[in-house]
N, C-alpha and C positions, 0 to 999 in steps of 0.2 A: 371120351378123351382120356379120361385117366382111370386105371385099371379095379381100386377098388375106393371108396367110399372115406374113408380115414383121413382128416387132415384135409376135406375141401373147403373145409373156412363155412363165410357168409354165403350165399349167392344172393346177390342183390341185382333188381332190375330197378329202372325211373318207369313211372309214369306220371299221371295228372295226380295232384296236390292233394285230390281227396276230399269228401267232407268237411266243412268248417264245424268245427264244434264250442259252443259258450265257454269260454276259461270259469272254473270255479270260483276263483277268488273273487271276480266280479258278479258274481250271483252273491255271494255271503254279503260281501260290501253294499249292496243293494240291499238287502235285504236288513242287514243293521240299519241302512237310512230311513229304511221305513219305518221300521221299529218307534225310530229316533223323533220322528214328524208325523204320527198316524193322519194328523188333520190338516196336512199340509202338501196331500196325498194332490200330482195334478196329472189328468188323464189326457192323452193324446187326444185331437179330435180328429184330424183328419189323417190322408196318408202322408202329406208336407210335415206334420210335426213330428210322425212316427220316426221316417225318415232320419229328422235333426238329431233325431238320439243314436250317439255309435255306442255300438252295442258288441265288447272286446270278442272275439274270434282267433280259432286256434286252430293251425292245421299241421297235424300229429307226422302229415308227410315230408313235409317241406324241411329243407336241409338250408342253415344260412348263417354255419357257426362259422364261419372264414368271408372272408374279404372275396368279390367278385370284379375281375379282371376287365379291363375296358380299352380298346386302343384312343390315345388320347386327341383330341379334335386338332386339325390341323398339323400331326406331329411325320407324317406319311410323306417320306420323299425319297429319290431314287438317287441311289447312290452308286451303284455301275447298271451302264445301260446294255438292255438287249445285246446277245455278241453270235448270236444263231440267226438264221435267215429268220424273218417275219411273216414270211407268207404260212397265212395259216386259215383254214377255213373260218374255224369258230375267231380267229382275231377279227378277219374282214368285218363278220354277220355282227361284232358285237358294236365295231364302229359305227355300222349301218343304223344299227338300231337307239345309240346315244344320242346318235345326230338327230335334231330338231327334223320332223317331216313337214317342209312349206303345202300347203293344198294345193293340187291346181287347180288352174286356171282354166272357166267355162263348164260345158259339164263334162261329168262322165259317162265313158259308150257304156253301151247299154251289157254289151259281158261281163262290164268290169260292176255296174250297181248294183250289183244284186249278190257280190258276194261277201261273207259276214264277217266280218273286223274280231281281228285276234289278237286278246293285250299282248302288252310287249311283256308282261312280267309269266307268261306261259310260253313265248318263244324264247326267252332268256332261258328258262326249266327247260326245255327239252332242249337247245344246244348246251346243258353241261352235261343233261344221260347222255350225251352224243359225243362226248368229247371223246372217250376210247372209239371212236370210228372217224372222227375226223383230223385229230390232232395228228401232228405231223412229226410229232417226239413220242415213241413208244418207251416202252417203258424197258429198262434193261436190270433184272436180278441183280447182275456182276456192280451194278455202281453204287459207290459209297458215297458218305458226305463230302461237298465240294466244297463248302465254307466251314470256317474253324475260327471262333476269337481266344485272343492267350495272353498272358504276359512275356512280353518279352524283354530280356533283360541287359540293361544298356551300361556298359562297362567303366563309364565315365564318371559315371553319378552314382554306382553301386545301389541300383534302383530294376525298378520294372513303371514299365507302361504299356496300354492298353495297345492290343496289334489285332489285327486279321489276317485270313490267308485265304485264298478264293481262287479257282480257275476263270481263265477269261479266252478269247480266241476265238475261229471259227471252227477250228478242229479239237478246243478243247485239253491245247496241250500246251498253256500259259500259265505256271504257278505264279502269282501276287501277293507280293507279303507289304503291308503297309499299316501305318499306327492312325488313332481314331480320338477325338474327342467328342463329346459330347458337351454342347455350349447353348444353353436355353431352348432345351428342347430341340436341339436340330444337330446330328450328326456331322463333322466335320472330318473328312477322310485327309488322307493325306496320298500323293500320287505315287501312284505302286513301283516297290522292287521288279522286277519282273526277272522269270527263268524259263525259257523255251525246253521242254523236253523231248517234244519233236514226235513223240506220241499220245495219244491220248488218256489224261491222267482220270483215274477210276476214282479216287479216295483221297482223300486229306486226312491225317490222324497225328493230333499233337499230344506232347507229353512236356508241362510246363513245370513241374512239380523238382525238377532237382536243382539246387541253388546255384543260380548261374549257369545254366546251360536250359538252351531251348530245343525239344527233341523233334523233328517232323519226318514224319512218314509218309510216302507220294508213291501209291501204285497206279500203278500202268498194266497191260494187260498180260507179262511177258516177267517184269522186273519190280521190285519195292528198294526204292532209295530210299539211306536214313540219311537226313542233314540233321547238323547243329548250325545252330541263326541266332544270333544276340546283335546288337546295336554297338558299334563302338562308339559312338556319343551322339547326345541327344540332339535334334535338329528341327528346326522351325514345322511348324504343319505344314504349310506349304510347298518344302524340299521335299526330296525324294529321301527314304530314310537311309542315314549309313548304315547298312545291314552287313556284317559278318558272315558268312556262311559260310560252309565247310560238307564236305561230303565224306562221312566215315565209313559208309561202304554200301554196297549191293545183293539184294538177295533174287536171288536168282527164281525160272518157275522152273529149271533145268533139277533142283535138287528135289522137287515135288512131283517126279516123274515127268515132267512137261507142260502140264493140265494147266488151265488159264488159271492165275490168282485169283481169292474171290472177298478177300477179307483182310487187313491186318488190322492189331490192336495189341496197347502199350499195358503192361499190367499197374494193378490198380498199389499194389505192395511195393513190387518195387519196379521207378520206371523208367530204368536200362531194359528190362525185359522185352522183346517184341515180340510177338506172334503171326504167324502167316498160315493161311489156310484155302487150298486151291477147290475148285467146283467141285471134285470130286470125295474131300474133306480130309484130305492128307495133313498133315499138320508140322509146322516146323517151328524153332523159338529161337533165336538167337539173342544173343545179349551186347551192352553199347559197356564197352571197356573206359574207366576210369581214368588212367592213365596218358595210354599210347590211343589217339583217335583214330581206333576202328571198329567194328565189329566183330564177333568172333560166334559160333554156333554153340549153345545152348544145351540141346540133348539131341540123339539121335533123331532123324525124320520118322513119323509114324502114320503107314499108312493104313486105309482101311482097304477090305477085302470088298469088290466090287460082287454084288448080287443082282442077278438077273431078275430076279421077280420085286427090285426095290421098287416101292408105293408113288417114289418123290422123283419127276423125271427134271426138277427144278434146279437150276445152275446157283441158288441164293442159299448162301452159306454166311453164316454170322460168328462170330469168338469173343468170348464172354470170360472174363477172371472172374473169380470169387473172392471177395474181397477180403476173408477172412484167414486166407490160406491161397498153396500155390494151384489149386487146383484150377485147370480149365472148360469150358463150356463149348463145345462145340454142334450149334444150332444150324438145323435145317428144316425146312417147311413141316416135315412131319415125326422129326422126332429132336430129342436132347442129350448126347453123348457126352457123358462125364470122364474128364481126360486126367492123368495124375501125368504130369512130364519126369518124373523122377522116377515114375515104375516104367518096368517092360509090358503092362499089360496094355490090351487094347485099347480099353474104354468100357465104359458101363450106361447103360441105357436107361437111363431115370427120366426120363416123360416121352409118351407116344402119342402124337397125332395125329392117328391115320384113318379117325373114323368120321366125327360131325363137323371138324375147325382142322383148321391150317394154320401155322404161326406165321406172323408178318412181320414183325419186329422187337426186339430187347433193347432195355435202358436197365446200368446200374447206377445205382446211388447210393453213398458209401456202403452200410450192409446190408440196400436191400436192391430189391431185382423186381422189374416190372417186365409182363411180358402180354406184345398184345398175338391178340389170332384173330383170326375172321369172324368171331362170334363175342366175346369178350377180355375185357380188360385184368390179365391177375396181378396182384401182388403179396410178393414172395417175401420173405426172412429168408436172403443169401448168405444161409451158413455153411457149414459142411454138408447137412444134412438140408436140403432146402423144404420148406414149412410154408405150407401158404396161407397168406392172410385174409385174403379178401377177393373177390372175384366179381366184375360187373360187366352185364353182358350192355354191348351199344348197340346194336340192330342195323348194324351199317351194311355195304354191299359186301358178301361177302365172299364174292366174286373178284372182288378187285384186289391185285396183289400190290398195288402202291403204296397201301394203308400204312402209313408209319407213325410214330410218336416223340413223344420228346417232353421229358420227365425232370423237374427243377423243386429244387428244395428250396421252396420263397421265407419258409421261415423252420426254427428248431422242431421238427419229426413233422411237419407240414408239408406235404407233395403234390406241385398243379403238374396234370399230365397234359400236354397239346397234341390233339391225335389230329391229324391233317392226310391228305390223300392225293396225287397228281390230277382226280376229275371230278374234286368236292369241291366249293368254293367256300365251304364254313371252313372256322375251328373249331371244337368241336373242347372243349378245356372241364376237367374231372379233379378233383378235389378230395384227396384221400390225407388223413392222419389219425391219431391216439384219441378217443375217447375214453376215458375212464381204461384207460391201459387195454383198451381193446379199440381195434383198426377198424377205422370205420370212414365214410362219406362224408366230409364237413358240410359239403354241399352240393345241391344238386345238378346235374352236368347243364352248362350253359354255352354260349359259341357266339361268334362275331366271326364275319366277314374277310379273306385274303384281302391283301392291298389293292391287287389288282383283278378286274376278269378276262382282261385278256391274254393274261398268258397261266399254263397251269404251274400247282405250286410244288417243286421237286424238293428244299428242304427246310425246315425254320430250325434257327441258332437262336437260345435265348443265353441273355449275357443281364445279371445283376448287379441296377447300380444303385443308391444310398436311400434314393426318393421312389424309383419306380424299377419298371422292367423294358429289357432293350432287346425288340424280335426283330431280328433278321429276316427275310423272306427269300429266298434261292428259289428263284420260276425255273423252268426247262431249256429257256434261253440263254441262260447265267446271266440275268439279270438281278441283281441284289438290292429288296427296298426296306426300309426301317421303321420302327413305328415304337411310341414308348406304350406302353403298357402301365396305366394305373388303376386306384380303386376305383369303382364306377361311384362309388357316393362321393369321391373326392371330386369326381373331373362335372358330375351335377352342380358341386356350389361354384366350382369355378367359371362354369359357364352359365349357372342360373342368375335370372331377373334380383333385384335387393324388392324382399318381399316387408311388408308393414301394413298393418290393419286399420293406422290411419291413414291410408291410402286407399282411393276405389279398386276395384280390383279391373276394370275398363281403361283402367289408365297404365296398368300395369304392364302390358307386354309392348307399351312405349318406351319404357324407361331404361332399356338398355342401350337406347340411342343415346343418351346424356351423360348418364352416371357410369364414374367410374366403376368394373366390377373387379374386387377382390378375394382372391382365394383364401382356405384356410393358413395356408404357409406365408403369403405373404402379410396377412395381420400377424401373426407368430412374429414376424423380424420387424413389424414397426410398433409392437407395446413395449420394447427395454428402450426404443428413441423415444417415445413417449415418455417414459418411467424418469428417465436419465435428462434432471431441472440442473446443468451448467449453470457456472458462477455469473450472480451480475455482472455488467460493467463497472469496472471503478471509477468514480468521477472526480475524487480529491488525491492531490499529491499524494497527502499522508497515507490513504489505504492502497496506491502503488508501493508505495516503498515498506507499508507493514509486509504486503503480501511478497514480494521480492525476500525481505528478509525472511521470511519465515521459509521460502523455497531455498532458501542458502542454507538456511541452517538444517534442513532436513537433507539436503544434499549432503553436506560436513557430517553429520551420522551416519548417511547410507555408504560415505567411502569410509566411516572409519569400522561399522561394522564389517566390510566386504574384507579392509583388511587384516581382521583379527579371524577371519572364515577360512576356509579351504578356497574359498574363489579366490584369492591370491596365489595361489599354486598353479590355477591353471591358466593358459598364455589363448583364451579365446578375448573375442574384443566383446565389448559391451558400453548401454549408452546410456546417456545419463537419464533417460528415462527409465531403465532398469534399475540405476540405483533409487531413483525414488520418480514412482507414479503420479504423488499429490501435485500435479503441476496447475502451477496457478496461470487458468486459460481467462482470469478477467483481466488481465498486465496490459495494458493499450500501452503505455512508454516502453515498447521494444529496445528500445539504445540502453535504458536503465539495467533491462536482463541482460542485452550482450556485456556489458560495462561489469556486471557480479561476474558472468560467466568467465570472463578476461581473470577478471581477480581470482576466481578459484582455479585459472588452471596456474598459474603466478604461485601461490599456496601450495601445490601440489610438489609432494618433492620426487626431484626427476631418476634417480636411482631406482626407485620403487613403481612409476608410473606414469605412463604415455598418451595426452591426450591429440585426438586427432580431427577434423571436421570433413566430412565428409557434402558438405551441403554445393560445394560449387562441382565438384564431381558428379555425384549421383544424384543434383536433382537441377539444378543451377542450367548446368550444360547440356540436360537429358531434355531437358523443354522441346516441344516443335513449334512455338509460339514466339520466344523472342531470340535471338542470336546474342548471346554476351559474350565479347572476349574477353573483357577484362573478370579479372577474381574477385569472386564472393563468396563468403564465407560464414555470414554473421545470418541470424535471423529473421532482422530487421531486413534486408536483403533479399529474403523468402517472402516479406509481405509485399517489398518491391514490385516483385516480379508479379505476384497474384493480381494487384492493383490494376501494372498494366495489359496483364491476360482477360480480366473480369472488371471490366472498370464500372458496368451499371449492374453487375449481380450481384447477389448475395449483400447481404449486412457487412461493414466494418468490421464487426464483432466477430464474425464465423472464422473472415480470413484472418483475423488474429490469434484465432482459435488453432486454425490450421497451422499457420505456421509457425505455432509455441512447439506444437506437438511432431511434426516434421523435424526441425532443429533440432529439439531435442531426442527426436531417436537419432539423426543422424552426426550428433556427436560424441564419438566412440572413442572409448579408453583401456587401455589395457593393460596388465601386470608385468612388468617386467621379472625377470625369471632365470637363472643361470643357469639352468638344466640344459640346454639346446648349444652352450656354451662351450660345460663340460663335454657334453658328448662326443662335441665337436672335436674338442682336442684330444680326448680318449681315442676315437676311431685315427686322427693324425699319429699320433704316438705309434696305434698299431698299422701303421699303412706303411707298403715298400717306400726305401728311400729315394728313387727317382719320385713318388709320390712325394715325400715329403718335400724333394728338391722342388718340385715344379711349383706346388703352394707357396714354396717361400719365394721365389723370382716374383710371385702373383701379389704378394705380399710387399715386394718392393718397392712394384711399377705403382703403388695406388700408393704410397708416402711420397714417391717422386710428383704424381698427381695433385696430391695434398699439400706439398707446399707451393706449386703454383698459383694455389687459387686464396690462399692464407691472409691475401688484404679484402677480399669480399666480403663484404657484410651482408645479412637480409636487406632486403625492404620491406617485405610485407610479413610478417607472424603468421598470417591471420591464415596462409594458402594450405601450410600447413600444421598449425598448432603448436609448434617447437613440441620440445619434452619435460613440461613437468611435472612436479613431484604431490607426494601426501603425507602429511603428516597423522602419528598416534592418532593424536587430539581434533576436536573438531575446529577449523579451521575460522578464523575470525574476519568475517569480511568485512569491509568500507567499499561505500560507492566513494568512486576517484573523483578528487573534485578539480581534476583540471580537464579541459575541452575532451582530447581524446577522442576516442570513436563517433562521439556525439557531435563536434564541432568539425567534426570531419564529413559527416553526413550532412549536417545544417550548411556546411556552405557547398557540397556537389547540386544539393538537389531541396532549394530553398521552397520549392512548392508544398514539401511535406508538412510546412509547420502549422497548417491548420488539422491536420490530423492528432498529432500530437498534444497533451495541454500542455498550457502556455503560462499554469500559474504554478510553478515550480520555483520559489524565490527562495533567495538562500536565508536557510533560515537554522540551517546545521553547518556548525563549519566542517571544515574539511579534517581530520585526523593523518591518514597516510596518502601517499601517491604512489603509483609504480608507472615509472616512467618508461624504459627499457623497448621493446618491442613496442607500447603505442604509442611512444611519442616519435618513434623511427615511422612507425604509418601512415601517422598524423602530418609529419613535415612532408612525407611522400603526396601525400594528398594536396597538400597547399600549394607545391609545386607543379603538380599537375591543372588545377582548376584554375592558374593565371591570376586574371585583373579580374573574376569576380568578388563581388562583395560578399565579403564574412557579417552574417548574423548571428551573434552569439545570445546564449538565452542561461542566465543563471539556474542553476540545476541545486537539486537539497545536499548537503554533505554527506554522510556517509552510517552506517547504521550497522548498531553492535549483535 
């Protein structure tokens, strides 16, 4: 295959593991123990003792410096179904043979006894050599990948999320573009865009790489549409996605002399660039215009000069960038035409395979270049000059032209290849990276099983997510099934027995019946709830109201440092759990924290600062458990509601816990700020005077509004926090010692007060009141609850 000897690398083949040989260190270490105990020297006696002794072993062949790939139990499920007829020989025979055989009944004639029973697991092996003669989907050169995952990018959120695109149909001519998550292990699609082309689509080729725009390429046998497809806003999984699309233009097979397409591909530098290249390997590039949405052509078309005595009567033609430069690759079965688009010259012929191997397939990845052929696997350094690294032959069929690959960078200069085939039912997964700055085998090739065996497998898409690996499977049907891919030592502990040596080991392969089994990940996330020892319960007045006061006054810091910061400059909201964390989750007197909480927005000066609550909105009203119309706003409130959602779960304490911490993220404050003020009035200034006219009529109509409504008062503070202020200094709170929010809750909902304690006697007087908005609450309330009785309960006064 390659002309002379310079620069072929390794040649590496696998076979069996080899020899075991005695590690050294464990012979010296042995040998010290003897030293160390001559008279304590004990001899095996039989072969059971010889046995108990392990004795360390080393096998010089064995490759197992990387991670080995596992599909994970249970994770296999179908996510579009069969869209090609089913009738299939090998589908029928595999059903037959799954299905349980009942005996019959009475005997058997005498023709039928005497002939010899043949496992099922050797009629399984000869219907897959048999699939190139009975499948009913041959195999076609011209066709490219059908599935594609990408980011596509949604205009609303100035984001990207996770999409696919897939052909579906009977004819093969349904492009599907739809977004996906992944949610404990199980794929969740969402139902497809769909675009009828009305022919049958060969290829899917995306290019996701330019900000804000999603490029897709969809040949047909005749035409290559480019679209751009972005999301104008994001939409439930369930909907159909709002997809965007656009069609910026059409490349013809009209300007490649006629010849069926056989390829396109988006360059790896820059990816406006297209490529198109017909069966006969004519080549053309056109580029995707920045501006104005269309396409425009690139360089002239170059053909090649057809030769009757060519080697290759093969319609499979591939197009390859290099990723280091503009140069292109123009691959066919039996050689590699290096293309410069910016010169007039032909091309140049830099590898030839016309004599032992055939090539089947290329993968690049950033700058390097994998390439298989019917004999082995190389890997190249895709530079100007291409250099190859490393060469392994697989011994696969290499007769069969389906042989394809697919080459992912799982970790920094780490490469798992998946060599899979339309009448192989392995994969068949190869493991190349850097040893000692020289390329080499992490590990030895290993394989697992397609999802299915009833139908063959046309392409695998692998897509990288944080924990594992997410394999697509495209059978011949365009049926698409998923499976995660983790480390096989990881998916061992999470499905292994809890082993212990004071346990028999007879009893052992019961115990998965009972015991919970957990993985290494999920002990990971429950030692910091372990770690993480919450404050006691407080059971005396006095250590509520130390712990209150000291959460006041660490608040009165964290605003007066926020206002001496740059975070007063800027006009985001934030809560008061951001101004201080230390939140005191032992507080059982909930009315006592809304009572401070009241007083510091009262303190706060309103010029400077806007406090707002956000609890009867976003969590109040968002319930699917109880229906409240009327407003809440307070904390005390939040455990209300918990009480009645959960009335025999969980400890008093938790949901105290919860709803300190809920409150208080959800009461947000924010800086007030003139900037948005001026600007305002600067852009009016510069705006036409019918502009000015019409704002000031708009300006009118809302003083004429405004003194309509000038004897209304609030009634309730609470709905939306009025606006106030902060001062320099840290702020000086008192609990209020008139009734207030507290005797306004004791007489709604008199049941509470065995939650509450009850030995709260005044034993502080009272210092200040702020009457204003709670006592406007407070008579609201009295009014509303009628002829029930007030129980009132003396509360402590107020604390500096």
């Amino acid at each position: 295959m390659w002309p002379h000897k310079k620069g072929l690398g390794n040649r590496l083949s696998y076979g069996v593991y080899g020899n075991a040989i005695v590690s050294i260190d464990s012979v010296i270490e042995a040998q010290n123990q003897d030293q160390s105990a001559n008279t304590n020297i004990t001899i095996p006696h039989n072969d059971f003792e010889m046995s108990k002794k392990s004795i360390p072993m080393m096998f010089p062949r064995l490759n197992d410096e990387t991670v080995e790939l596992t599909p994970k139990q249970n994770s296999n499920q179908e996510l579009v179904e069969n869209q090609i007829s089913k009738f299939n020989i090998n589908s029928s025979m595999a059903n037959t043979i799954n299905s349980p055989i009942n005996p019959p009944k009475g005997k058997l004639p005498k023709e039928l006894s005497n002939n010899t029973y043949i496992p099922q697991d050797i009629i399984r092996a000869y219907m897959f050599e048999s699939k190139s003669l009975t499948s009913n989907m041959a195999y076609d050169p011209i066709h490219g990948d059908l599935l594609q995952t990408f980011d596509i990018f949604v205009k609303s959120e100035d984001a990207y999320v996770d999409s696919m695109t897939f052909v579906t149909g009977e004819s093969s001519s349904i492009l599907n573009i739809t977004t996906y998550e992944s949610k404990d292990d199980c794929i969740v699609l969402s139902p497809a865009y769909q675009i009828d082309f009305c022919d049958p689509i060969l290829q899917i080729e995306v290019s996701d790489k330019i900000d804000g725009v999603g490029l897709v390429a969809v040949r047909t046998g005749a035409k290559v549409y480019i679209l751009n497809i972005c999301l104008d806003k994001l939409t439930y999984i369930e909907v159909i996605p709002n997809v965007v699309l656009f069609v910026l233009g059409e490349i013809s097979a009209d300007c490649l002399a006629g010849n069926v397409l056989a390829d396109v591909r988006f360059s790896s530098n820059d990816s406006r660039k297209v490529a198109v290249v017909d069966i006969k390997g004519n080549l053309t590039v056109w580029y995707v215009n920045k501006t104005v949405p269309s396409i425009r052509k690139f360089i002239k078309e170059q053909f090649v000069k057809e030769l009757s005595d060519s080697q290759s009567l093969s319609n499979w033609r591939r197009i390859c960038w290099l990723p280091s430069c503009d140069h292109l690759l123009i691959i066919s079965r039996v050689e590699i035409l290096k293309v410069m688009p910016n010169s007039e010259s032909s091309g140049k012929i830099i590898v030839t395979s016309n004599t032992w191997s055939r090539i089947r397939d290329v993968n690049v990845v950033d700058e390097y270049m994998f390439l298989l052929t019917s004999k082995e696997l190389i890997w190249f350094s895709a530079n100007d000059s291409m250099t190859r690294l490393l060469s392994w032959k697989h011994f696969l069929d290499d007769s069969d032209p389906s042989l394809k690959f697919k080459v992912v960078e799982t970790s920094p200069k780490v490469f798992t290849c998946f060599l899979y085939s339309q009448v192989n039912p392995l994969v068949i997964v190869y493991s190349f990276g850097f040893k000692g700055n020289k390329p080499y085998s992490l590990r030895d090739p290993y394989y697992f099983r397609k999802s299915s065996d009833n139908y063959d497998l046309r392409q695998i898409n692998i897509t990288k997510t944080e924990d594992a690996l997410l394999i697509f499977e495209l059978t011949t049907g365009l049926a698409i099934h998923s499976r995660r891919l983790i480390s096989k030592n990881e998916n061992d502990i999470s499905n292994s027995s809890f082993h212990s040596k004071l346990v028999d080991s007879s009893v052992n392969k019961h115990r998965t019946n009972y015991l919970k089994q957990f993985s290494k990940k999920e002990i990971k996330k429950m030692i910091p709830q372990f770690l993480n020892i919450g404050e006691h319960d407080c059971t005396t007045a006095s250590q509520q109201i130390d712990l209150i006061q000291r959460y006041a006054y660490e608040l009165g810091n964290g605003f007066a440092q926020m206002g001496n910061s740059q975070a007063a400059q800027q006009s985001n909201y934030f809560s008061l759990y951001e101004v201080c964390n230390s939140v005191p989750l032992g507080v059982t007197d909930l009315l006592e924290l809304d009572d401070m909480i009241v007083q510091l927005e009262n303190s706060l000066p309103p010029e400077r600062l806007k406090v707002k609550s956000l609890i009867n909105n976003s969590f109040i009203r968002r319930n699917k458990f109880i229906n409240k119309k009327e407003t809440n706003t307070h904390i005390y409130d939040i455990y209300q509601m918990l009480e009645q959602i959960y009335p025999t779960h969980n400890k008093p304490s938790s949901k105290l816990a919860a709803s300190i911490l809920i409150g208080l993220s959800l009461i947000k404050c924010q800086y007030e700020s003139d900037d948005l003020q001026e600007k305002l009035q600067k852009s009016i200034a510069n705006a036409p005077e019918k502009v000015q006219t019409l704002l000031n009529e708009w300006d009118e109509e809302d003083n004429d509004d405004n003194s309509q409504t000038e004897g209304l008062t609030p009634t309730q503070h609470d709905s939306q926090f009025m606006i106030p202020t902060i001062k320099s200094s840290i702020p000086a709170l008192r609990v209020n010692s008139q009734p207030s929010l507290r005797q306004q809750v004791l007489t709604q909902n008199s049941q509470t007060q065995t939650l509450l304690p009850s030995s709260l006697n005044s034993t502080v007087p009272s210092i200040s009141s702020f009457p204003s908005q709670r006592s406007i609450s407070s008579q609201g309330s009295q009014s509303r609850s009628g002829s029930q009785p007030k129980k009132k309960r003396k509360k402590k006064g107020g604390f500096a």
